[in-house]
C-alpha positions in Angstrom: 107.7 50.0 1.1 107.1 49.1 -2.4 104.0 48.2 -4.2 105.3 44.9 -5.4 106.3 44.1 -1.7 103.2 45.8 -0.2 101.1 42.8 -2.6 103.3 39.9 -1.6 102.4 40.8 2.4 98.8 41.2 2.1 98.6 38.4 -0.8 100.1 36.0 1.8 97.7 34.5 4.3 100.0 33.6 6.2 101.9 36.9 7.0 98.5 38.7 8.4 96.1 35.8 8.9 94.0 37.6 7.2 92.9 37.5 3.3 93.3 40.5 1.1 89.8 41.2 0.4 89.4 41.3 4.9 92.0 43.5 4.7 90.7 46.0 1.9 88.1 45.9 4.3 89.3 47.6 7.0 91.4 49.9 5.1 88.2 51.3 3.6 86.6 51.3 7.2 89.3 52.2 9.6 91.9 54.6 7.6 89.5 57.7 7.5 89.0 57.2 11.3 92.9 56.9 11.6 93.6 60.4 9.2 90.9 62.1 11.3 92.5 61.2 14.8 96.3 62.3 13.2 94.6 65.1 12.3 93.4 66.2 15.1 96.2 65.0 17.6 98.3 67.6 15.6 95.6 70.5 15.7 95.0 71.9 18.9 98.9 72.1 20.0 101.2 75.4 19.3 103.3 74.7 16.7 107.2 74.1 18.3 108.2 73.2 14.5 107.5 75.1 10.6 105.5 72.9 8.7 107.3 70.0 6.7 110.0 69.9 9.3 110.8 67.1 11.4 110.5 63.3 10.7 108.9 62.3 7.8 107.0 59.1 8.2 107.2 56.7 5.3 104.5 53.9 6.0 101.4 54.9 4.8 98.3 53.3 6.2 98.4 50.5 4.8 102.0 49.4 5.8 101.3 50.1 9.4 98.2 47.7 9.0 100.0 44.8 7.4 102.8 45.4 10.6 100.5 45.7 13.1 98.4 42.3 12.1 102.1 40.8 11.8 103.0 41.6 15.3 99.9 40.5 16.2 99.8 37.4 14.6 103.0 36.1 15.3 104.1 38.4 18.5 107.4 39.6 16.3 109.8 42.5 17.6 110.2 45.8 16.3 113.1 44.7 14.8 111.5 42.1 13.1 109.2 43.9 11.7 111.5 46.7 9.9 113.0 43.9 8.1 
């Protein structure tokens, strides 16, 4: 997701609920915890692939913020939401 795209979502109240500063908030608070508990989810396993394969994820934090308070706002699909 772009930057200017990222901006509109969290600039609009409406999208979230939430205003941007609430949700600088807990980006701040909550995306260390979130790092940490990827981190460690991918830790303690045996390795099945070499590092850099497989999926590559591209929402960062912040995007899968914005999509979670979306669905949870407005109870969207998946679908929905990858629009």
């Amino acid at each position: 997701m772009g930057n200017a795209s990222r901006a509109a979502i969290i600039g609009d109240r409406r999208i979230t609920g939430l205003s941007a500063d609430v949700i600088a908030e807990l980006v701040v608070e909550l995306g260390p915890l979130w790092h940490e508990r990827h981190q460690a989810k991918l830790m303690p396993r045996q390795r099945k692939r070499a590092i850099g394969a497989g999926a590559k994820h591209r929402l960062v934090f912040v995007d899968r913020l914005s999509a979670t308070l979306a669905h949870l706002r407005h109870g969207v699909t998946r679908d929905v939401l990858a629009c």
